[in-house]
N, C-alpha and C positions, 0 to 999 in steps of 0.2 A: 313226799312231794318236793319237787326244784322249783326252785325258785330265780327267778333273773329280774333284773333290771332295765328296764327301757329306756332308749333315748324316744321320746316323740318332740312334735311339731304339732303346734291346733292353731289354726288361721280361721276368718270369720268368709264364707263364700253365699253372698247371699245373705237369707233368712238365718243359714244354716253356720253350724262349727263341724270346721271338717281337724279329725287328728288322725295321725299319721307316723309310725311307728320307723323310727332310722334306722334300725337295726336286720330288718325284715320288711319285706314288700307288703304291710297289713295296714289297711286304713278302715275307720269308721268316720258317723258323722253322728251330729244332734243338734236339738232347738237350742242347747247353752251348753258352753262349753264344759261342764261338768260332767253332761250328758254324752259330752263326743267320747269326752276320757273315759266313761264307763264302759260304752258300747266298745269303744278301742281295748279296753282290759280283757272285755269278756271276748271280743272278736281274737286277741292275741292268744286267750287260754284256749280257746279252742282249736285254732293253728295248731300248736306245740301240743296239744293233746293227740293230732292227728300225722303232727311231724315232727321228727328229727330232723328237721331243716338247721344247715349250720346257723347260729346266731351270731352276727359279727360287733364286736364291741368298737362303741365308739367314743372318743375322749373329745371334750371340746368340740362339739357341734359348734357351727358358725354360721348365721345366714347372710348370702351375700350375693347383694343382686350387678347383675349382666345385664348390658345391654346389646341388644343383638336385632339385625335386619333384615327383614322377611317378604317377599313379595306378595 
């Protein structure tokens, strides 16, 4: 079995903890955040069980907000 490493992100939207994997376009969500990363693990193994999508490694995530104007 492979194994890899994820970068995520879990923010609170709502009720809900949505997480969010940087690596790969794969999000879940849950009532707590323990619950978002779980469904995110298992959402992620099932990805990769079904693809060879490239995984891209990321070093030093940073979040960093934009402000921007929208009609």
């Amino acid at each position: 079995m492979k194994s890899i490493l994820s970068n995520n992100v879990v923010w609170q939207e709502g009720k809900f903890f949505v997480a969010q994997c940087l690596n790969v376009d794969v999000s879940s969500f849950g009532e707590t955040k323990d619950e978002a990363l779980d469904n995110l693990k298992e959402a992620l193994e099932l990805y990769f069980e079904d693809n060879d999508a490239p995984f891209t490694s990321i070093t030093k995530p940073e979040i960093v907000n934009t402000e921007i104007g929208y009609a």
